[in-house]
TIKE-238381 format. One record per residue: residue number from 1; x, y, z of N, C-alpha, C in turn. Coordinates in pm, 1 decimal, always signed. Layout:
> pos, n_px, n_py, n_pz, ca_px, ca_py, ca_pz, c_px, c_py, c_pz
> NUM, X, Y, Z, X, Y, Z, X, Y, Z
...
END
This chain:
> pos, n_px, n_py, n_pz, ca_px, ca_py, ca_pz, c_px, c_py, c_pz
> 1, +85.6, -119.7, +0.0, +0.0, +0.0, +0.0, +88.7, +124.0, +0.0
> 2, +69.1, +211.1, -106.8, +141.0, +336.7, -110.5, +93.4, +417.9, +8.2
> 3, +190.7, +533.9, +62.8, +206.5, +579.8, +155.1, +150.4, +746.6, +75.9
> 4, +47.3, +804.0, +105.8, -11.3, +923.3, +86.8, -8.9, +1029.7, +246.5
> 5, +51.5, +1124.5, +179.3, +22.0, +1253.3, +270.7, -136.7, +1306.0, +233.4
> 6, -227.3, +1266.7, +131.7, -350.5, +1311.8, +163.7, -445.2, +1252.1, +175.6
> 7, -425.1, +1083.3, +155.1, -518.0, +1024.3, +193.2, -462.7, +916.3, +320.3
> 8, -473.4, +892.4, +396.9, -462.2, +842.2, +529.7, -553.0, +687.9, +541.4
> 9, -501.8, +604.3, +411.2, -574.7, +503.0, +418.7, -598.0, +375.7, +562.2
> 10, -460.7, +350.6, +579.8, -489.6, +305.5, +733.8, -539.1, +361.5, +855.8
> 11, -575.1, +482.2, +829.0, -655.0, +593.8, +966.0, -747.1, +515.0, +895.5
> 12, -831.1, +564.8, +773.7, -1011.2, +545.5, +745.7, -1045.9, +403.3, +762.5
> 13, -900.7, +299.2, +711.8, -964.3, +169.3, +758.0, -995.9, +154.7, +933.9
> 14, -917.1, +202.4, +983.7, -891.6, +117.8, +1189.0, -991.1, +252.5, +1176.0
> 15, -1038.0, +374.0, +1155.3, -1208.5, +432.1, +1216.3, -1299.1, +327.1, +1141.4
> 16, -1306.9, +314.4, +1039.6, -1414.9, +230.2, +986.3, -1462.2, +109.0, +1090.3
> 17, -1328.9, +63.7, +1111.8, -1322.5, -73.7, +1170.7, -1384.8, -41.4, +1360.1
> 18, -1343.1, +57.7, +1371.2, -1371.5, +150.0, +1545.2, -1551.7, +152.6, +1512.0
> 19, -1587.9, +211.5, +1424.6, -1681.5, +262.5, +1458.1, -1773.0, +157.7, +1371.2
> 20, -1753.8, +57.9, +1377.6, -1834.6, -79.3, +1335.3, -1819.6, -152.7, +1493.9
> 21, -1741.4, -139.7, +1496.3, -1703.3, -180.3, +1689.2, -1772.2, -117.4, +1804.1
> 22, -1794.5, +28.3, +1759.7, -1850.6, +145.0, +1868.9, -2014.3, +47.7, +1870.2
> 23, -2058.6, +63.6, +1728.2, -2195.0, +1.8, +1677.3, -2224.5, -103.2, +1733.8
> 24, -2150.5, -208.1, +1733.9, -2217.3, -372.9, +1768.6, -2189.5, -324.4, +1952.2
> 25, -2096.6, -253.7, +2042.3, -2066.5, -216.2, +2132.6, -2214.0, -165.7, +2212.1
> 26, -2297.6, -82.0, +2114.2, -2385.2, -7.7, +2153.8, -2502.0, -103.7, +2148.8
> 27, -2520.0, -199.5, +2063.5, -2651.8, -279.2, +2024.8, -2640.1, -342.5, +2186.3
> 28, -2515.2, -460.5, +2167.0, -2444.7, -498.1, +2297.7, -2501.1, -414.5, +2451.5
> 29, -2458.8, -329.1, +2460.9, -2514.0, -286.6, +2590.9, -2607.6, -242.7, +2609.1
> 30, -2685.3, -209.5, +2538.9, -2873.0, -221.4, +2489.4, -2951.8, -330.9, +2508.6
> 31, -2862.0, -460.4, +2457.0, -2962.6, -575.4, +2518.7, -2914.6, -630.9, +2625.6
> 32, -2813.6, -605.4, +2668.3, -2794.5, -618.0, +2866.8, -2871.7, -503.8, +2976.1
> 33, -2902.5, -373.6, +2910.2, -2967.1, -323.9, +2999.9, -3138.4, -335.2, +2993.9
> 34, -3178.4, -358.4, +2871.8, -3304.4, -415.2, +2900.9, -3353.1, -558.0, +2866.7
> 35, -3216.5, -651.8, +2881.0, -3272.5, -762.0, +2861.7, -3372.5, -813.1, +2747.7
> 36, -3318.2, -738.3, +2651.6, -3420.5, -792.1, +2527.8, -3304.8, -792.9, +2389.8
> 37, -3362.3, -924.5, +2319.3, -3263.9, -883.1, +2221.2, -3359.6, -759.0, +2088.5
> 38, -3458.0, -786.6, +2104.4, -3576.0, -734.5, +2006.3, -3642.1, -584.6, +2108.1
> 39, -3579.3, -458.4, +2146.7, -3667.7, -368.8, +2250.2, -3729.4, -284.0, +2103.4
> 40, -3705.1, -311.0, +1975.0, -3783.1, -203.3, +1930.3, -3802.9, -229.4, +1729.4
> 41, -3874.2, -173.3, +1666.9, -3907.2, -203.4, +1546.5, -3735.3, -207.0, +1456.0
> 42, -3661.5, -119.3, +1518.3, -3570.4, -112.9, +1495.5, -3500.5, -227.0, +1476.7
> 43, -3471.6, -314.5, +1588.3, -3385.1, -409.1, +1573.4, -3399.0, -528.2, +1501.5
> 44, -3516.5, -565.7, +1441.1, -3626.2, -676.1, +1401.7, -3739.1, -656.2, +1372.5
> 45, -3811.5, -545.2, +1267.3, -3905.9, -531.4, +1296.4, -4008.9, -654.1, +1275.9
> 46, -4002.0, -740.3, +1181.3, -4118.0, -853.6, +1185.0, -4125.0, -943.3, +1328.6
> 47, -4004.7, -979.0, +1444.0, -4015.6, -1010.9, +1524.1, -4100.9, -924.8, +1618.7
> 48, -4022.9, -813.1, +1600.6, -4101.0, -627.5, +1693.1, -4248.7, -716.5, +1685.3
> 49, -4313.5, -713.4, +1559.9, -4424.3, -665.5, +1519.9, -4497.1, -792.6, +1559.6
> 50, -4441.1, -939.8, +1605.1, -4493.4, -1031.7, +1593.6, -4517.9, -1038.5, +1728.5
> 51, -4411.8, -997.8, +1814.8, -4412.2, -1001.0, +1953.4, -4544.7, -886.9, +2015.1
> 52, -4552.7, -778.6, +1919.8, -4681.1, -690.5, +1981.2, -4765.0, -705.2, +1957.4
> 53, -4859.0, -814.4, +1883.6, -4945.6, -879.3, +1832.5, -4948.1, -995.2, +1966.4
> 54, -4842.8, -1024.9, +1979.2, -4848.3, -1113.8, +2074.2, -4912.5, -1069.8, +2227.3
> 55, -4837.2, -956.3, +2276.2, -4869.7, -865.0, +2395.1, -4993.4, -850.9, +2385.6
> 56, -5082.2, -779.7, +2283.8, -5203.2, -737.0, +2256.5, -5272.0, -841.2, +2310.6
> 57, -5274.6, -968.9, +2278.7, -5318.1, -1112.7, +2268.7, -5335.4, -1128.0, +2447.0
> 58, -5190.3, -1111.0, +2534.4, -5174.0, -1130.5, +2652.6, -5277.3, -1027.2, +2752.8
> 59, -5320.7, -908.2, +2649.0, -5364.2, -788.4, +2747.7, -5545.0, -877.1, +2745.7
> 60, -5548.2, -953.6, +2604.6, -5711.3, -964.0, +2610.0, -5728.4, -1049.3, +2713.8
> 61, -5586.5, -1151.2, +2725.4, -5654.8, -1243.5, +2806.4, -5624.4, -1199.6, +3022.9
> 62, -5561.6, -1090.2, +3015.4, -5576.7, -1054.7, +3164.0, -5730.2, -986.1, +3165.2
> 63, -5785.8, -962.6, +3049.0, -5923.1, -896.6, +3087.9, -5996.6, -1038.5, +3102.6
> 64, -6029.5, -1100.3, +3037.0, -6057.7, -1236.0, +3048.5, -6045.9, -1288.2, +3219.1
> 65, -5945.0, -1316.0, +3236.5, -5898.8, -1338.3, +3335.8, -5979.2, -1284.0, +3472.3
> 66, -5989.1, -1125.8, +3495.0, -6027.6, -1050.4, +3539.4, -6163.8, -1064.1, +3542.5
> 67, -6235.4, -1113.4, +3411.9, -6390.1, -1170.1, +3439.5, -6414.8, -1304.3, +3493.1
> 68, -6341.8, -1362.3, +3430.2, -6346.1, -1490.6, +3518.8, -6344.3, -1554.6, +3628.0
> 69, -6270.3, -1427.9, +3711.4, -6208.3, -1414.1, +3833.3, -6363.0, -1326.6, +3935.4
> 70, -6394.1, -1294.5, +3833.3, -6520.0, -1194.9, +3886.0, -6649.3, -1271.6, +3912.7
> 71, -6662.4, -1370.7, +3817.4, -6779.5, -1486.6, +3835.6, -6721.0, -1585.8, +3949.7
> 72, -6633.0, -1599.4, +3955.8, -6575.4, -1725.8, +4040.6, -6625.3, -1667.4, +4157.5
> 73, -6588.7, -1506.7, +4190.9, -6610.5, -1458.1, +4347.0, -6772.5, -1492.0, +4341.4
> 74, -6838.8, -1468.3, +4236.3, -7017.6, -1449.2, +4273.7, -7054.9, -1554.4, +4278.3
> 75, -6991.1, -1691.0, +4249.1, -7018.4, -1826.2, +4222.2, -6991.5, -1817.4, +4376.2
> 76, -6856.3, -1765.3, +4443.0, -6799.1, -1865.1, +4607.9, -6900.7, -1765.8, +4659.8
> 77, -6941.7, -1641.9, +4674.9, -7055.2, -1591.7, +4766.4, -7179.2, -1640.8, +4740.2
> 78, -7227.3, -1706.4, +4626.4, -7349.2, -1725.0, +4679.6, -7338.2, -1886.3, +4699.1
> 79, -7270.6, -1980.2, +4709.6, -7290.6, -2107.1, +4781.1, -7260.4, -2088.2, +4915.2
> 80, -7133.3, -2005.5, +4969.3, -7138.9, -1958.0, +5114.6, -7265.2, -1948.5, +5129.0
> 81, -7327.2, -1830.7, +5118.8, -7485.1, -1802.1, +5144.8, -7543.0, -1912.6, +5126.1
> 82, -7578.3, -1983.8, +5027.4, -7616.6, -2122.2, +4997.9, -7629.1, -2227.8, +5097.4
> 83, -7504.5, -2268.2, +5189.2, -7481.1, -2346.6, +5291.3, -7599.3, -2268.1, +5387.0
> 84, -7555.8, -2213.4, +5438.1, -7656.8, -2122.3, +5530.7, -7825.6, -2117.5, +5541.6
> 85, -7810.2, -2109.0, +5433.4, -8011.6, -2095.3, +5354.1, -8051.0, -2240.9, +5363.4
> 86, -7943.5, -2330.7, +5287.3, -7988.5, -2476.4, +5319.8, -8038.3, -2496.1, +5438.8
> 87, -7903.0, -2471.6, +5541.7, -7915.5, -2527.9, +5730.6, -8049.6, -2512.8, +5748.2
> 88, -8123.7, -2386.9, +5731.4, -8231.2, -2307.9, +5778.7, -8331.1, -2395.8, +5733.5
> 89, -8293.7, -2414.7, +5610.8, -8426.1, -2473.4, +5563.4, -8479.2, -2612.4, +5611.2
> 90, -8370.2, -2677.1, +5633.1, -8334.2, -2856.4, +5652.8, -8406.0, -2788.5, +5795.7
> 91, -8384.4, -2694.2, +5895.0, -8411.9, -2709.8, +6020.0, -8570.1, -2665.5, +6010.9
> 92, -8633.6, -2584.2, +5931.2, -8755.1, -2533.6, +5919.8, -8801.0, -2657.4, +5885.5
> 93, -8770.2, -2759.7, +5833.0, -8855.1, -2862.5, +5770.8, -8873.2, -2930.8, +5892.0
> 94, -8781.3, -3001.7, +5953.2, -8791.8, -3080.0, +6051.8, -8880.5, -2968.8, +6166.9
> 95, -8871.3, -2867.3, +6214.8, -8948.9, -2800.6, +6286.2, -9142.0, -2829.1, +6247.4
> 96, -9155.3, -2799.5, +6098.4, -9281.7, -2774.7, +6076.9, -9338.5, -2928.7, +6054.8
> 97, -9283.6, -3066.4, +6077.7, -9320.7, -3176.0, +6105.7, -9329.7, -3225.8, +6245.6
> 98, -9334.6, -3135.4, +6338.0, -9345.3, -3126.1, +6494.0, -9494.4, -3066.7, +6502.6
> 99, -9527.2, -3039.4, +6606.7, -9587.0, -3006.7, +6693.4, -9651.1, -2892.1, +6671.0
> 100, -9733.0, -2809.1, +6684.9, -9747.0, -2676.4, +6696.9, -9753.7, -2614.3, +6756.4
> 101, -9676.4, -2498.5, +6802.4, -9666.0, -2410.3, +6963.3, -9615.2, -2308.3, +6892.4
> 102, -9643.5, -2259.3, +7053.0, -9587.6, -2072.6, +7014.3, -9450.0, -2089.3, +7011.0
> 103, -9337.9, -2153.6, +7052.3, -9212.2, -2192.4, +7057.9, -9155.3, -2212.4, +6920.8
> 104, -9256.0, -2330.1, +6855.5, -9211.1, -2340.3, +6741.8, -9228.9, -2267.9, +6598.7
> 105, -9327.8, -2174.7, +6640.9, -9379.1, -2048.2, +6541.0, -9269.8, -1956.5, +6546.2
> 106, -9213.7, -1980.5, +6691.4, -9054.7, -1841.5, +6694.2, -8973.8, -1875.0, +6630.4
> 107, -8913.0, -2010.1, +6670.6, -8795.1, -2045.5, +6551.1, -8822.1, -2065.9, +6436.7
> 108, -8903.1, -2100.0, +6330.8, -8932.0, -2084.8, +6229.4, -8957.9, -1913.7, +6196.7
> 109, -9015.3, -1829.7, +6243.2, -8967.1, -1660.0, +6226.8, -8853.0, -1655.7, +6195.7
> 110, -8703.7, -1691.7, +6325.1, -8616.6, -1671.8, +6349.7, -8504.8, -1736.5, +6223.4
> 111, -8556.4, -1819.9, +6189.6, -8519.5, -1918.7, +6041.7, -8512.6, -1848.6, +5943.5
> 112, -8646.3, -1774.1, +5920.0, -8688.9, -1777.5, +5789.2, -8607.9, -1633.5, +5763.2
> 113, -8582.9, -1547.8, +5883.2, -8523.9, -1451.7, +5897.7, -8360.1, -1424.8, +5837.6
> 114, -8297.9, -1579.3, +5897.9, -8185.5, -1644.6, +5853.4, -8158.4, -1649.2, +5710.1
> 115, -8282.9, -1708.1, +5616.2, -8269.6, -1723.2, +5518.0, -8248.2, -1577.0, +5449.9
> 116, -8372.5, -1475.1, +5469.4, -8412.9, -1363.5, +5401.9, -8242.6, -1302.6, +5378.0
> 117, -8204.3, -1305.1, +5545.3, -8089.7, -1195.9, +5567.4, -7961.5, -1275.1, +5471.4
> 118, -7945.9, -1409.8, +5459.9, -7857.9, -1487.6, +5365.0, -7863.3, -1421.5, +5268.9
> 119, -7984.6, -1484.1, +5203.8, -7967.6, -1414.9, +5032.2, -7975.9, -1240.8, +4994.8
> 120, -7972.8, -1176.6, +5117.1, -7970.1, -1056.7, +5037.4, -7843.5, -1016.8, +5066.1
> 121, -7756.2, -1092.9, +5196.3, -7640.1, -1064.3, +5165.1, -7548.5, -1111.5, +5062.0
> 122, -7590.4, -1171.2, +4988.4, -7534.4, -1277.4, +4872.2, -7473.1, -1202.5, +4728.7
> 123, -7448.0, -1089.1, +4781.1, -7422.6, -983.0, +4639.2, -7254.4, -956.5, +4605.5
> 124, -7223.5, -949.5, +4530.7, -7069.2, -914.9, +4512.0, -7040.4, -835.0, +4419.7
> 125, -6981.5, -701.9, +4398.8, -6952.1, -586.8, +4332.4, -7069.4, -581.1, +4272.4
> 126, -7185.9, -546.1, +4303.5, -7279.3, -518.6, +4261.0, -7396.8, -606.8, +4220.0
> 127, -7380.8, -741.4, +4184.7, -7410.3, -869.9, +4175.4, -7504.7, -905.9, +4238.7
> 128, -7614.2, -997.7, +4259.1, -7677.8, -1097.5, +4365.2, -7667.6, -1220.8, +4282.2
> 129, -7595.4, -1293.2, +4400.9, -7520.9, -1425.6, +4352.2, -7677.7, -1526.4, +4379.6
> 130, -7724.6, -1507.3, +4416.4, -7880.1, -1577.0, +4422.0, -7975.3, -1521.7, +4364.5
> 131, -7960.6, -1464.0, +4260.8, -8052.4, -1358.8, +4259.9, -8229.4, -1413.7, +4147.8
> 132, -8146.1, -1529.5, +4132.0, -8238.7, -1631.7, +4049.6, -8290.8, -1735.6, +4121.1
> 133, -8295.6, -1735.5, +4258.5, -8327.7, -1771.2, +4351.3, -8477.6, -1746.9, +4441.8
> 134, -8568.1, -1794.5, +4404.4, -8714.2, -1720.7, +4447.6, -8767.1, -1852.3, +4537.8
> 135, -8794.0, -1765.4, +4661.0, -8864.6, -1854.9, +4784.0, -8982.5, -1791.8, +4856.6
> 136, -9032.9, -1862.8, +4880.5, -9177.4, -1841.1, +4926.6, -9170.5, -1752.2, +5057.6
> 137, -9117.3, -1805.0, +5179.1, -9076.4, -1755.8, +5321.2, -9197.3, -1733.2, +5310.9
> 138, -9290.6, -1802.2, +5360.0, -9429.6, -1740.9, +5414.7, -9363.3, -1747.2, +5567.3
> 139, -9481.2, -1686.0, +5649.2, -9452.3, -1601.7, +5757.9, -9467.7, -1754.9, +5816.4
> 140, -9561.7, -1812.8, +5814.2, -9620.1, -1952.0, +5900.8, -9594.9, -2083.5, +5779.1
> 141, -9477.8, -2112.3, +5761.6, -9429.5, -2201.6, +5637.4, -9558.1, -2338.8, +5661.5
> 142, -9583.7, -2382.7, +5559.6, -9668.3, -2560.2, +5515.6, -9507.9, -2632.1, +5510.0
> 143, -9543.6, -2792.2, +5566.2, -9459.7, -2837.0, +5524.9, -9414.2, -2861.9, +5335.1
> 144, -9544.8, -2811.8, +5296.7, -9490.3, -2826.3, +5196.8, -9473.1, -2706.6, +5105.9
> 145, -9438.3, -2596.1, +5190.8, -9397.7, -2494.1, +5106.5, -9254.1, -2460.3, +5097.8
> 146, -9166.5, -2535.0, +5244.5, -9085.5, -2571.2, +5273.0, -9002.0, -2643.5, +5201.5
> 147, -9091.2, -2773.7, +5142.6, -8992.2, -2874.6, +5042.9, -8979.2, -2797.7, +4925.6
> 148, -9092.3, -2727.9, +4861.7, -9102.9, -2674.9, +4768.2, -8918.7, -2558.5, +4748.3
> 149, -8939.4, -2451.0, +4870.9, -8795.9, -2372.5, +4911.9, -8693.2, -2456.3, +4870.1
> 150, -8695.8, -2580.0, +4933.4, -8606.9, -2657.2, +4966.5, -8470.6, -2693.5, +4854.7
> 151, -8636.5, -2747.6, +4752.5, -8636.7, -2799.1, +4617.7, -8553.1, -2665.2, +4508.5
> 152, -8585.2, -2548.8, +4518.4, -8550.8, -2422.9, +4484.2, -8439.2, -2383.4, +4519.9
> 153, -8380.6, -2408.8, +4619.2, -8256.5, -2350.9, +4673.0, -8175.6, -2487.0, +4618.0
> 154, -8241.8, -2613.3, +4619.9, -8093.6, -2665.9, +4556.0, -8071.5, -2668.4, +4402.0
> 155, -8141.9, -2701.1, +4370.7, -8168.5, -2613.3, +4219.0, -8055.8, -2481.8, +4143.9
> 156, -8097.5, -2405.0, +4277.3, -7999.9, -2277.3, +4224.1, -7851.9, -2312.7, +4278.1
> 157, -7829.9, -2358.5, +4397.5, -7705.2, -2406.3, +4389.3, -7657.8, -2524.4, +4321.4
> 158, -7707.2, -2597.6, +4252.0, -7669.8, -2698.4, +4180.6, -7610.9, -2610.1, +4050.5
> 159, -7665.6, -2550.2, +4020.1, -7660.0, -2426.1, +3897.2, -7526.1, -2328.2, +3896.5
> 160, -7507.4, -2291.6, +4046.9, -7381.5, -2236.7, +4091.2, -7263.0, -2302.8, +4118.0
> 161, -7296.3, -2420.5, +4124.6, -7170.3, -2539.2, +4173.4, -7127.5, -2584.3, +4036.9
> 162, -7193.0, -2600.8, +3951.3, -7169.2, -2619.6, +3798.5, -7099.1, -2468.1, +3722.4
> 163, -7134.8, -2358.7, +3748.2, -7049.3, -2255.9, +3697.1, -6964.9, -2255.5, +3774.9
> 164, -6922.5, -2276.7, +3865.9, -6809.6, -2260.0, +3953.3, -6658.0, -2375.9, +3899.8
> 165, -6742.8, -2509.1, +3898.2, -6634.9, -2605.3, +3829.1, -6578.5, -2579.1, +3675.1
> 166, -6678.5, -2518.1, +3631.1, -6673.2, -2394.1, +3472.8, -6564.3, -2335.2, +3502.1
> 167, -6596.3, -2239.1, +3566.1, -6539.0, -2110.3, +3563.1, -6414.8, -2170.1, +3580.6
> 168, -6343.5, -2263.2, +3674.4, -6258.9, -2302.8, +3771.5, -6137.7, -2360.0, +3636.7
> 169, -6216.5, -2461.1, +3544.6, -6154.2, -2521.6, +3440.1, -6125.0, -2410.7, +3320.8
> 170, -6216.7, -2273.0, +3300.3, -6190.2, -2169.8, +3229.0, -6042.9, -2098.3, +3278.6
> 171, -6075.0, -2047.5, +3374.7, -5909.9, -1976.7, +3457.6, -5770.3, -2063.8, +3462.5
> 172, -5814.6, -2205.7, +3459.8, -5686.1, -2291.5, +3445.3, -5636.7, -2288.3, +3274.0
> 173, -5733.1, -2320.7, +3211.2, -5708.9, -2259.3, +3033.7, -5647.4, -2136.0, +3036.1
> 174, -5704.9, -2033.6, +3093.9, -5630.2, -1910.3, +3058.1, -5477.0, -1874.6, +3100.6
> 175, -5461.6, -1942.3, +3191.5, -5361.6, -1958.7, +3282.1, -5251.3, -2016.9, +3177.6
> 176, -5341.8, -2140.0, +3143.8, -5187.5, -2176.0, +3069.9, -5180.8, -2081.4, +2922.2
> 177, -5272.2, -2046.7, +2885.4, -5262.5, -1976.0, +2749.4, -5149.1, -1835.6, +2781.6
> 178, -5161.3, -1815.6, +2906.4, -5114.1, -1685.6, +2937.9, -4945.0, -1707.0, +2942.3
> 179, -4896.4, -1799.3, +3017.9, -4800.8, -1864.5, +3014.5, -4755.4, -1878.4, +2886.2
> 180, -4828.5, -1987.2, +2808.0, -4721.6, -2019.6, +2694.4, -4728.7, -1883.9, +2582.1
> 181, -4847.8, -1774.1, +2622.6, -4844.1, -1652.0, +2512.7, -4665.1, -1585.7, +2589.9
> 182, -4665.3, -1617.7, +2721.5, -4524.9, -1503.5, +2747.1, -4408.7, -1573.3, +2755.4
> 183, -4433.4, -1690.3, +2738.9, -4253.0, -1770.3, +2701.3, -4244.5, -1736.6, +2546.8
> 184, -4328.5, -1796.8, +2452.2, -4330.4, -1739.3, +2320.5, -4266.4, -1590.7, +2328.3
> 185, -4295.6, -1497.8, +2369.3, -4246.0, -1365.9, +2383.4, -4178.2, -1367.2, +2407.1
> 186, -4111.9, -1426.3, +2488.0, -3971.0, -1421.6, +2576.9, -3861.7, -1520.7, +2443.0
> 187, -3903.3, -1602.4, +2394.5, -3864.8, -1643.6, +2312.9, -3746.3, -1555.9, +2190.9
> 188, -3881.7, -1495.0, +2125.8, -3882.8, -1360.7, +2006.8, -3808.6, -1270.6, +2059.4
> 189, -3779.4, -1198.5, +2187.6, -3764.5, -1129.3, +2246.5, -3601.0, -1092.2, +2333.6
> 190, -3631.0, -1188.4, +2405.8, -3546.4, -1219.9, +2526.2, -3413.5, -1222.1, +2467.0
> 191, -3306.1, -1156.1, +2559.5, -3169.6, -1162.2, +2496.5, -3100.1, -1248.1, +2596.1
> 192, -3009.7, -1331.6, +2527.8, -2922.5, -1481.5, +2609.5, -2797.0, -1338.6, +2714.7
> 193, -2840.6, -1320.8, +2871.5, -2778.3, -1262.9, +2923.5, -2595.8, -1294.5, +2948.5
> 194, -2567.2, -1385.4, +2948.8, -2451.2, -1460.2, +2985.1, -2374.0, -1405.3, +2816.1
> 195, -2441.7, -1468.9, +2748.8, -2421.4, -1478.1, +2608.5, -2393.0, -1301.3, +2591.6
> 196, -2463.6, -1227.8, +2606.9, -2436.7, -1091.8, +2593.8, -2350.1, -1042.7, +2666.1
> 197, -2328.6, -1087.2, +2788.5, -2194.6, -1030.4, +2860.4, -2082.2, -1082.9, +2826.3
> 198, -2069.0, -1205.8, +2744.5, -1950.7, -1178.7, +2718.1, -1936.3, -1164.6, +2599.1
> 199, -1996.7, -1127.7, +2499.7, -1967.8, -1032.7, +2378.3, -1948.3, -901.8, +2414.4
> 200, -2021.2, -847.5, +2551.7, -1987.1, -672.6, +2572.9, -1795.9, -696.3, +2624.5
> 201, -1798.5, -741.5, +2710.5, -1629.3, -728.5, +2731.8, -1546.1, -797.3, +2577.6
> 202, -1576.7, -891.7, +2525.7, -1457.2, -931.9, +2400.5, -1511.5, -762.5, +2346.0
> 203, -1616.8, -697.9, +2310.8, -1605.1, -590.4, +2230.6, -1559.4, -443.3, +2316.4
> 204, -1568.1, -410.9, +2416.0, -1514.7, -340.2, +2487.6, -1303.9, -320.4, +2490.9
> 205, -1279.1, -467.7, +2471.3, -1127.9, -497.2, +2453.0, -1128.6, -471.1, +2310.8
> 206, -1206.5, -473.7, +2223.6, -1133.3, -430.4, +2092.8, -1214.5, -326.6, +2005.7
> 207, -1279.7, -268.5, +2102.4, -1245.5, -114.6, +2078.2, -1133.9, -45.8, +2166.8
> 208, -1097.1, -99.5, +2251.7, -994.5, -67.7, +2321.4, -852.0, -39.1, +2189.8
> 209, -862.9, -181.9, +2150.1, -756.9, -214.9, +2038.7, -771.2, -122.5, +1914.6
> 210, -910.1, -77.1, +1889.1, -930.1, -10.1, +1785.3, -882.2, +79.2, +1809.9
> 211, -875.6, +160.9, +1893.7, -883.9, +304.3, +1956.9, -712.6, +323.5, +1913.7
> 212, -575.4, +237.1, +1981.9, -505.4, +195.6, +1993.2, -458.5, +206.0, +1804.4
> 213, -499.6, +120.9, +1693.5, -486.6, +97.2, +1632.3, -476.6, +240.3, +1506.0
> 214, -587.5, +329.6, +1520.5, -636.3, +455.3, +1485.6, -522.1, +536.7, +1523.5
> 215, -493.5, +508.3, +1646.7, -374.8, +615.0, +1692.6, -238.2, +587.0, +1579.6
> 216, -180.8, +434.9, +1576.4, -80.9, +433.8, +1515.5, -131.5, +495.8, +1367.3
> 217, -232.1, +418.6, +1297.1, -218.5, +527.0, +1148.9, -261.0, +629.6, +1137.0
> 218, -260.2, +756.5, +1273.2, -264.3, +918.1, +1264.6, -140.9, +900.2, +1228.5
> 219, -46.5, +815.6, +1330.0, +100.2, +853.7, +1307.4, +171.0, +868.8, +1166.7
> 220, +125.7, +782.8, +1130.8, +205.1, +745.9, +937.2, +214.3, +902.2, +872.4
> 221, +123.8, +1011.2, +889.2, +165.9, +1139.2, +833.1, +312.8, +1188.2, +913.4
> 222, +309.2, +1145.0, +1019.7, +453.6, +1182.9, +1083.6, +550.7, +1146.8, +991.3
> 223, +520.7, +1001.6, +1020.4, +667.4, +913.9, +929.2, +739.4, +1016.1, +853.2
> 224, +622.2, +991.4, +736.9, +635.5, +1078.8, +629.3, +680.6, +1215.6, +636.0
> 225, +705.7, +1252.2, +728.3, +766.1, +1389.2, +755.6, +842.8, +1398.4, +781.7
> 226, +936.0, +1259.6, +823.0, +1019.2, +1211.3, +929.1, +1112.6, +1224.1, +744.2
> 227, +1053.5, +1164.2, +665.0, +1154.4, +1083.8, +599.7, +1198.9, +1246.1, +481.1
> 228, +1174.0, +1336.3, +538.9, +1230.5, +1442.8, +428.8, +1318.5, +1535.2, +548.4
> 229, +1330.1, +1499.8, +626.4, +1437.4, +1589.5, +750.5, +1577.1, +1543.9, +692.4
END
């Protein structure tokens, strides 16, 4: 290679070579600080674009999620309540196949009271988890207005115990959908950390070298100056 005082070919090669080094240097410590090899349209965009299609996908199913999660609570409040309304009732029955007294006219009040105050507490964010639930509560129950209740209340919890095992097998689906939507991502995405640290130090040492290298062919215009003294 001829030796030029105006063109400085070994300077433009070792910058060329520096600042191809500075470059992969910079990508390099970009995907160690946010842990991604893909953070932007930039780096990949069909991955970019596949991975935010993907996210989108992950956001529908936390709403999902979030409903599902919302029936499950109105499903567990109204069988709580449920248990309760039963007791009452199982005990009103056996009461109104007794005897008749003023004794037993109180606890059946006191019952039916049980029940009323159950199901109207039976509501959740706005909800009545029984709310399809219709009982007679006469003031002075028949035994057979009783079975009739009886018959009605399990009915509706049979109804609730079945959306509940629903719902229960729905949230485990989503669960895993949610999962394998964010390893997939992590997949597309994710930068091999180990793997990136040690490409940042081998490239850190040779821009070091570059840097180093640039310096000696500033020098070569010296030489050349050297050699007409």
């Amino acid at each position: 290679m001829a030796n030029s005082i105006n063109t400085n070919v070994g300077a433009l090669v070792a910058l060329q070579n520096l600042n191809a080094t500075s470059r992969d240097l910079a990508v390099t410590q970009n995907r160690v600080n946010t842990g991604q090899k893909v953070s932007s349209a930039k780096d990949n965009g069909a991955i970019w674009a596949t991975a935010q299609n993907q996210k989108a996908n992950m956001q529908v199913l936390n709403t999902t999620r979030n409903s599902l999660q919302r029936t499950q609570s109105i499903n567990d409040v109204g069988l709580a309540a449920g248990d309760t309304i039963m007791d009452a009732l199982r005990q009103m029955k056996e009461l109104a196949a007794g005897p008749a007294s003023t004794a037993r006219d109180a606890d059946l009040a006191a019952l039916r009271t049980e029940v009323v105050a159950a199901q109207a507490a039976a509501v959740f964010d706005g909800t009545a988890a029984l709310g399809g639930l219709t009982l007679t509560i006469a003031a002075a129950p028949t035994a057979g207005q009783i079975d009739a209740d009886l018959a009605s209340a399990i009915s509706a919890l049979q109804t609730l115990g079945t959306s509940s095992k629903s719902t229960e097998r729905s949230l485990a689906f989503n669960d895993k959908l949610q999962d394998a939507l964010e390893a997939g991502i992590g997949n597309l995405v994710d930068a091999d950390l180990a793997k990136e640290s040690a490409r940042l130090t081998a490239l850190q040492t040779k821009q070091q070298l570059g840097v180093q290298a640039l310096s000696i062919a500033n020098q070569s215009s010296s030489i050349l100056l050297g050699l007409f003294r």
